[in-house]
N, C-alpha and C positions, 0 to 999 in steps of 0.2 A: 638555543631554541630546541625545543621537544623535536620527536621528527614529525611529521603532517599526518601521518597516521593515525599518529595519541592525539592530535590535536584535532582533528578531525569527526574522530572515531572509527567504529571499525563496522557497525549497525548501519550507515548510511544507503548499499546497497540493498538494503530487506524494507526500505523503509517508502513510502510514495506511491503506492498503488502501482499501476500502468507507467508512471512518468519515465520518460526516457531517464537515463542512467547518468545523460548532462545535468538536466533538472535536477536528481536525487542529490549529486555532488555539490548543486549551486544550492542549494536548501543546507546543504551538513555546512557547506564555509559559510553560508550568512549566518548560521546558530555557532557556529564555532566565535564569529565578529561578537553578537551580539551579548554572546557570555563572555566575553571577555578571554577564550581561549588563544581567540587571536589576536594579541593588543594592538594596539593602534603604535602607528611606526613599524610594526614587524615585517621582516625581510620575508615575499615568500621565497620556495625552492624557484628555479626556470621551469618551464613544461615542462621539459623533458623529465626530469628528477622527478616532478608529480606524477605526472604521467607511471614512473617506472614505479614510486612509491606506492600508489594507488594503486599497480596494476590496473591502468587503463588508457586509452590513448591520449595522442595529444590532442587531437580533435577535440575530443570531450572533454578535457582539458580547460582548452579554446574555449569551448561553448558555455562552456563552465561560470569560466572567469569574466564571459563580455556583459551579462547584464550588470555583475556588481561593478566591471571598471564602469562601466555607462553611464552609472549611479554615485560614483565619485566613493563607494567601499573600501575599492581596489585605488590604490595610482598605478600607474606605469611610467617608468622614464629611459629613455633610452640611455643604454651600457649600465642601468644601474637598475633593472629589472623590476619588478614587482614587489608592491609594499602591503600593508593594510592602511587605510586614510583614518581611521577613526572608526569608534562603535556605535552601532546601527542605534544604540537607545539615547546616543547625545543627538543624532540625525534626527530622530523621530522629533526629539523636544523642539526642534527649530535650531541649534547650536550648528554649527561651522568654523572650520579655518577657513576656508576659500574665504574669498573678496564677494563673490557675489553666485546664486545657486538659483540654475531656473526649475522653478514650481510647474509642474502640469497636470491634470485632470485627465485620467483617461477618459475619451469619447471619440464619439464616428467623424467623420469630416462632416458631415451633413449637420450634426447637431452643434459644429463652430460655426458655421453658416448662421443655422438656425439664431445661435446666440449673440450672434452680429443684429438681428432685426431683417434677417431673408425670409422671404418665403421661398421654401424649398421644396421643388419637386424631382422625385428620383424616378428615373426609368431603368425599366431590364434591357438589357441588349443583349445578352446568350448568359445561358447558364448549360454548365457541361458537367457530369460528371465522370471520375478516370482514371485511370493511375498516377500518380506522383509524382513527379519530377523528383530528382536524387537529390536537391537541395529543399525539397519540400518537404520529402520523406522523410531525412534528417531532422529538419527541424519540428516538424509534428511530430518525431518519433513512431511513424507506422512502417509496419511489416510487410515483408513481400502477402504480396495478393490484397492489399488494403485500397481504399479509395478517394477520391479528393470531391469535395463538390466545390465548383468556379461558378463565380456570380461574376458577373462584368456589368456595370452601374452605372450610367452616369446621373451627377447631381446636379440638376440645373436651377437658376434664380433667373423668372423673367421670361423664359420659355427657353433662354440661352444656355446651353453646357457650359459648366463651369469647374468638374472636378470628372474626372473617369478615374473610376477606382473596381480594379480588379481583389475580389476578397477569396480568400482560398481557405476550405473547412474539412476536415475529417469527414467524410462521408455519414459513417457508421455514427456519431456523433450526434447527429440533427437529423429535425424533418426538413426534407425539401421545402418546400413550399411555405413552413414558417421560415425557415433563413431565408427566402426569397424578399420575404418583406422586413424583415431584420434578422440578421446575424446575430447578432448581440444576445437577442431576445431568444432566438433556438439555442443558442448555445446554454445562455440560462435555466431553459425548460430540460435542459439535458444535463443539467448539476456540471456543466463545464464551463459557466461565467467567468470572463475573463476581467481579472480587477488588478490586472497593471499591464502595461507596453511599452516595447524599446522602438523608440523612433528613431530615424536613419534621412534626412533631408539632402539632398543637391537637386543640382541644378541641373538641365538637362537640353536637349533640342527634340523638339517635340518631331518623330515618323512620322511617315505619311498616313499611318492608322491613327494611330493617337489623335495627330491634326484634325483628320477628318472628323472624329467624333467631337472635338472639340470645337470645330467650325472656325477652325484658326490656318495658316499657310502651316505648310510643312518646314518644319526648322523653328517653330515659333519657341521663344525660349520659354519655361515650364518649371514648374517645384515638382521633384519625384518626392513621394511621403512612402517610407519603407515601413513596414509596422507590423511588428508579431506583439498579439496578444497573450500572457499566461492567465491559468486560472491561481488561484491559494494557495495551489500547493504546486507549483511551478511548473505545470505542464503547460508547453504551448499548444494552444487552440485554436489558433488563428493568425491566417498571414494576409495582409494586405498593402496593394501597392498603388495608389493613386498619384495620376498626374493633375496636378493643377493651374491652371492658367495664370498664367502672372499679372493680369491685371485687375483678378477678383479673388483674392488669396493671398493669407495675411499671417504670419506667427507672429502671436501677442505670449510675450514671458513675462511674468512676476518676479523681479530679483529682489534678493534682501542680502544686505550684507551687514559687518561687524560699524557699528557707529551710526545706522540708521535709524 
């Protein structure tokens, strides 16, 4: 096998505007999959070796490789590290090895509600804006001195709370007060539409905050929904983390497999 460098190329970091330097990386290996540079079955190096080969760290690395493991790109198997699963143009056609592959739409939680037959009404309960948390900062990719704006939500059916979801946005990025009544919709207006997400589900015991906005006991058990939004060209734009109550919250998957 070439080393990751040729196979990769060597243009990836001049390439992505703004996007952090994870992004730019996870952009060069999905065109690397998709041409065929990286064929399907191919052993990659371990982090580290990418990491040293790329000149870059392992973190970024990391960051690099979890949407496409996410995405079933990448496998991973324990002692036997990191492979490629197949190219991104048999994926696109509908093709698989897997037995069975779940389908999702990106959307808001509010608008799976809506698609259930809810009516849904969302309230504000604090919006702040601030500096970043070090895991927020990484993952938006912003700079010292940059800023965050927090929407905290809840979305209720019925007059009852049903979903509190904290959504977190590049400042600098959006108008307040249009992301106040949708995120989505600012982010759009500001050419940084986000048209894919990595979801992150458990299970959780709902704090005595959380509870309370929920109108449930503290400990009540909960779906945590983790979710970074990208835009096109793989910057992330969006972080959100809602709790949802377990007894009006539902994940509906579409499988398809070989023989159906």
């Amino acid at each position: 096998m070439e080393p990751l460098t040729e196979l990769v190329g060597r243009a990836w970091r001049l390439t992505g505007g703004d996007a952090p330097l994870c992004r730019r990386l996870e952009v060069a290996l999905r065109a690397a999959i998709a041409e065929g540079r990286l064929a399907a079955g191919a052993p990659l190096p371990s982090e580290r070796a990418m990491a040293a080969g790329l000149s870059v760290s392992r973190i970024t690395v990391r960051q690099a490789l979890a949407p496409l493991v996410a995405e079933g790109l990448i496998m991973t198997r324990p002692g036997a590290g990191a492979s490629v699963a197949g190219g991104m143009s048999e994926r696109a056609a509908g093709g698989t090895s897997e037995t069975a592959r779940r389908r999702t739409v990106l959307r808001s939680h509010a608008d799976e509600l809506v698609e259930r037959g809810e009516a849904v009404e969302t309230r504000l309960v604090d919006r702040l804006t601030g500096p970043p948390s070090a895991p927020e900062a990484m993952t938006l990719g912003l700079g010292p001195g940059e800023r965050v704006l927090r929407l905290y939500r809840l979305h209720c059916v019925g007059g009852k709370p049903r979903i509190l979801e904290l959504t977190t946005l590049p400042a600098a990025a959006v108008d307040v007060e249009a992301a106040t009544l949708s995120p989505a919709e600012a982010l759009a207006a500001g050419g940084l539409a986000a048209v894919r997400g990595l979801e992150r589900f458990r299970a959780v015991a709902l704090g005595a905050v959380e509870a309370g906005l929920l109108e449930v006991p503290e400990g009540t058990p909960a779906m945590r929904v983790e979710r970074v939004g990208y835009t096109a060209g793989g910057r992330a734009v969006e972080i959100s983390r809602a709790f949802c109550r377990g007894d009006g919250y539902e994940v509906v998957a579409e499988l398809s497999g070989e023989g159906s």
